[in-house]
PDB file of N, CA, C and O in Angstrom:
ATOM      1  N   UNK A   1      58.058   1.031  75.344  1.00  0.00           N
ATOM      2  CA  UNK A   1      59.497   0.729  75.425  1.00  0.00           C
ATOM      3  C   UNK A   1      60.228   1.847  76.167  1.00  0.00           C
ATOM      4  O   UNK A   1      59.460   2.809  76.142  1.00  0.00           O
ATOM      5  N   UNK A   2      61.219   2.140  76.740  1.00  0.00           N
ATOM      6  CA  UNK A   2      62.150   2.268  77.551  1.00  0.00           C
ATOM      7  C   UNK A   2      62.376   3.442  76.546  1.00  0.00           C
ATOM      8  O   UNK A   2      62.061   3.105  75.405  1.00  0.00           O
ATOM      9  N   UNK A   3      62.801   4.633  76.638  1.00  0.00           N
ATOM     10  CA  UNK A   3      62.918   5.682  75.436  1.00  0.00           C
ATOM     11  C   UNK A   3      64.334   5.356  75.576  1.00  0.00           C
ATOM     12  O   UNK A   3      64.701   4.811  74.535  1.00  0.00           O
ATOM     13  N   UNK A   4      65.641   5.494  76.738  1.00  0.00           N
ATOM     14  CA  UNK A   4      66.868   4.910  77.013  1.00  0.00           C
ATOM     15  C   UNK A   4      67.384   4.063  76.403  1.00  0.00           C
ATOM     16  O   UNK A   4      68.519   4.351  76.022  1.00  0.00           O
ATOM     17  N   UNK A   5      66.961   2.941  76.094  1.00  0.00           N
ATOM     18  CA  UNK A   5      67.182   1.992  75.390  1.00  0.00           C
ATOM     19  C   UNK A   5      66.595   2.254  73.870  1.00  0.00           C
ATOM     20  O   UNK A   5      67.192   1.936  72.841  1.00  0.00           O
ATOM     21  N   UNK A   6      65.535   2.783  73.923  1.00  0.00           N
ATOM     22  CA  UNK A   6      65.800   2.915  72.483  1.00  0.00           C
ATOM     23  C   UNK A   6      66.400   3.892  71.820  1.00  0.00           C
ATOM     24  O   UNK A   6      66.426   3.906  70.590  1.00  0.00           O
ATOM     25  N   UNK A   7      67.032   4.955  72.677  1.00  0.00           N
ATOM     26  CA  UNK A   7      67.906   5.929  71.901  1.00  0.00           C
ATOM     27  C   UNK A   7      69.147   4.924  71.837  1.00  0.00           C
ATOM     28  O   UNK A   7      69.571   4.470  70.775  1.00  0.00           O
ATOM     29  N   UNK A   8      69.661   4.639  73.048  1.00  0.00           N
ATOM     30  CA  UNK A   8      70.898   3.741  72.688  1.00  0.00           C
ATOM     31  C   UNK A   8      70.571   2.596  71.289  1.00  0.00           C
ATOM     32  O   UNK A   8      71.482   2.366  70.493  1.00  0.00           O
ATOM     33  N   UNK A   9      69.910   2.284  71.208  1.00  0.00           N
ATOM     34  CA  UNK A   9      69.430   1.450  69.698  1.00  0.00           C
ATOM     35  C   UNK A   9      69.242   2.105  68.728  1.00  0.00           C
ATOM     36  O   UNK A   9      68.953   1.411  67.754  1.00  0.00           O
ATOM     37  N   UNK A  10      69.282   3.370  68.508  1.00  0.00           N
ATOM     38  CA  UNK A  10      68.684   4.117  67.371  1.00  0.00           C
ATOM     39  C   UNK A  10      70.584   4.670  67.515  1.00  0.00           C
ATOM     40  O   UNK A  10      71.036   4.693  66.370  1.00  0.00           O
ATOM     41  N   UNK A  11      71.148   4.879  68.053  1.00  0.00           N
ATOM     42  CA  UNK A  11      72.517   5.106  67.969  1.00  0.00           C
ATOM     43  C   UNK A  11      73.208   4.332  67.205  1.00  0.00           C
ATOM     44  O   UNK A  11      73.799   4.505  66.139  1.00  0.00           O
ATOM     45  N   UNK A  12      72.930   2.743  68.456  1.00  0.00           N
ATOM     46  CA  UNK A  12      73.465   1.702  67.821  1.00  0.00           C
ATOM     47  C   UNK A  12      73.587   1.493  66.110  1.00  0.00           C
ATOM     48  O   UNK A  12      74.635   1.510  65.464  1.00  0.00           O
ATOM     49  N   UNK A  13      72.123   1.282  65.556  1.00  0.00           N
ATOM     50  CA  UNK A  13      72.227   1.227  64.049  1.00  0.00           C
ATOM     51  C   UNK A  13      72.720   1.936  63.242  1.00  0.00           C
ATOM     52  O   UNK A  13      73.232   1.632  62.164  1.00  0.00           O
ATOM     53  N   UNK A  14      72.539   3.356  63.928  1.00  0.00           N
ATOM     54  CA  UNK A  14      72.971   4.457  63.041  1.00  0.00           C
ATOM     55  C   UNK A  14      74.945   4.026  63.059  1.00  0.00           C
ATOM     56  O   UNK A  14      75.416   3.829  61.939  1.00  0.00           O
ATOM     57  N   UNK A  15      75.726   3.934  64.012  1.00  0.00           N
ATOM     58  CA  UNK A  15      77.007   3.458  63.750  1.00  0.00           C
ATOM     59  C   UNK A  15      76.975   2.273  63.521  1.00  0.00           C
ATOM     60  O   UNK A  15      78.081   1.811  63.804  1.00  0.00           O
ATOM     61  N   UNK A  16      76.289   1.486  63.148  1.00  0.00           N
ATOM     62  CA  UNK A  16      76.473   0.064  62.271  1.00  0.00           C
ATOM     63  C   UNK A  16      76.457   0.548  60.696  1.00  0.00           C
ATOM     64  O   UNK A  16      77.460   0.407  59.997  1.00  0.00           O
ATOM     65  N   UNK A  17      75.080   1.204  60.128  1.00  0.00           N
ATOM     66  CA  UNK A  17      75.262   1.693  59.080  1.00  0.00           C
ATOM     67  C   UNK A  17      75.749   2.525  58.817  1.00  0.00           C
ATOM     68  O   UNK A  17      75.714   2.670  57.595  1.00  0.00           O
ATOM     69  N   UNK A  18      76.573   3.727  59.608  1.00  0.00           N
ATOM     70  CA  UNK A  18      77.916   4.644  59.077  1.00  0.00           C
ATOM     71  C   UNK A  18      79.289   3.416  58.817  1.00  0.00           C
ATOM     72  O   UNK A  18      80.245   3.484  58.043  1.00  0.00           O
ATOM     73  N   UNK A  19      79.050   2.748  59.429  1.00  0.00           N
ATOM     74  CA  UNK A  19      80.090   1.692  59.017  1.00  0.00           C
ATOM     75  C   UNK A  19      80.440   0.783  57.643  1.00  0.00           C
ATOM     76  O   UNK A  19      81.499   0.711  57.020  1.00  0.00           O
ATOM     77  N   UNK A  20      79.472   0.283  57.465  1.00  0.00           N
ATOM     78  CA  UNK A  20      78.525  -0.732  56.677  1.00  0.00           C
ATOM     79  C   UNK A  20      79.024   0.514  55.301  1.00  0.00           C
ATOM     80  O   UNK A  20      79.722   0.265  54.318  1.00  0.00           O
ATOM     81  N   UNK A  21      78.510   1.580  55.604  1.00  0.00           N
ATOM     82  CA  UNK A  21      78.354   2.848  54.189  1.00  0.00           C
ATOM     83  C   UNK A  21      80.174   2.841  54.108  1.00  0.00           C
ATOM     84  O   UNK A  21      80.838   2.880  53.072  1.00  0.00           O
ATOM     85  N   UNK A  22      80.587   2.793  55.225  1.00  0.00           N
ATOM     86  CA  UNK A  22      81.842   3.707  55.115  1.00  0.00           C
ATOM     87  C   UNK A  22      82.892   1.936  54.390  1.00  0.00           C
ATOM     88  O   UNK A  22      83.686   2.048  53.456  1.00  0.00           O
ATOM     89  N   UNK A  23      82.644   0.709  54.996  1.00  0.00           N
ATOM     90  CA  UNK A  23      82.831  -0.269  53.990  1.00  0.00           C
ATOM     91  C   UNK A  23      82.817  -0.133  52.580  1.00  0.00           C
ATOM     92  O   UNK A  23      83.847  -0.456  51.989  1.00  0.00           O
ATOM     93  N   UNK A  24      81.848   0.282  51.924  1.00  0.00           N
ATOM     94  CA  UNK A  24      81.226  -0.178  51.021  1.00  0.00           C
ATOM     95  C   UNK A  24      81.562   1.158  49.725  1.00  0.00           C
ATOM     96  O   UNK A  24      81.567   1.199  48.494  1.00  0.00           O
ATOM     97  N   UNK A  25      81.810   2.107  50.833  1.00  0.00           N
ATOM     98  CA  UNK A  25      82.891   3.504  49.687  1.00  0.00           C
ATOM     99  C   UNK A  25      84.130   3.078  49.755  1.00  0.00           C
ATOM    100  O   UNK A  25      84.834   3.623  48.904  1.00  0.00           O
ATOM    101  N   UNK A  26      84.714   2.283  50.458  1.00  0.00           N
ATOM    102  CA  UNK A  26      86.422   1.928  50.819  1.00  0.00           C
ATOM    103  C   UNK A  26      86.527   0.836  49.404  1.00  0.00           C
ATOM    104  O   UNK A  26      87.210   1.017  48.396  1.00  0.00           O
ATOM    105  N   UNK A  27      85.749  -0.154  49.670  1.00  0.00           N
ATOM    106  CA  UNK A  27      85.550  -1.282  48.603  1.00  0.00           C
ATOM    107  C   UNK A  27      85.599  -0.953  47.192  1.00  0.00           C
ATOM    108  O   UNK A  27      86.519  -1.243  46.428  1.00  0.00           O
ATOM    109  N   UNK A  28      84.129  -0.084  46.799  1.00  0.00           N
ATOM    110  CA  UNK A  28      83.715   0.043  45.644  1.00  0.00           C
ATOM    111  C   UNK A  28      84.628   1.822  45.498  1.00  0.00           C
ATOM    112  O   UNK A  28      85.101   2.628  46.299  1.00  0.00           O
ATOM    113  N   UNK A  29      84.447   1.709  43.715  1.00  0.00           N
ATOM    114  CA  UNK A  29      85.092   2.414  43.371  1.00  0.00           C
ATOM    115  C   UNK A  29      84.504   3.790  43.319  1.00  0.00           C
ATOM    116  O   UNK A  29      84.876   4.918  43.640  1.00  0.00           O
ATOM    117  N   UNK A  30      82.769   2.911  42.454  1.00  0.00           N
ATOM    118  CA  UNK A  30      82.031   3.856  43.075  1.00  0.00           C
ATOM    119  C   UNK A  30      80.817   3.541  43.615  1.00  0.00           C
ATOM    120  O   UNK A  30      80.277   2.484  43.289  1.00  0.00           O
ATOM    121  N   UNK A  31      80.227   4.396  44.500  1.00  0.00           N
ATOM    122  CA  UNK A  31      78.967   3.854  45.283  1.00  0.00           C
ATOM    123  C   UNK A  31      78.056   3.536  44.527  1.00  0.00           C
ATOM    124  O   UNK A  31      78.080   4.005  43.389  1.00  0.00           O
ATOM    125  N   UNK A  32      76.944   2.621  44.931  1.00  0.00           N
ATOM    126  CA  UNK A  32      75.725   2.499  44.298  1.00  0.00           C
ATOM    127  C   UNK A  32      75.202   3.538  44.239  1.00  0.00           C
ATOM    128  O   UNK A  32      75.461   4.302  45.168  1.00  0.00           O
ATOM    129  N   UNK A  33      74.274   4.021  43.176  1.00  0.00           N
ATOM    130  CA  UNK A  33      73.226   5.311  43.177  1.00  0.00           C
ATOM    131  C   UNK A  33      71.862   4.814  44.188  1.00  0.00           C
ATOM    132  O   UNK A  33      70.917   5.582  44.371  1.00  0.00           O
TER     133      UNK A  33
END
């Protein structure tokens, strides 16, 4: 694979799940353990 593309993909997820996390502390009161 393309190392380019997969850094841009390994970025990608990583700011999907800072997101996803940063949802999910906004929501809940408190985080899951």
């Amino acid at each position: 694979a393309d190392p380019v593309i997969d850094m841009k993909a390994t970025a990608f997820i990583a700011q999907y799940k800072k997101r996803i996390s940063e949802s999910e502390t906004h929501w809940q009161a408190q985080p899951e353990q």
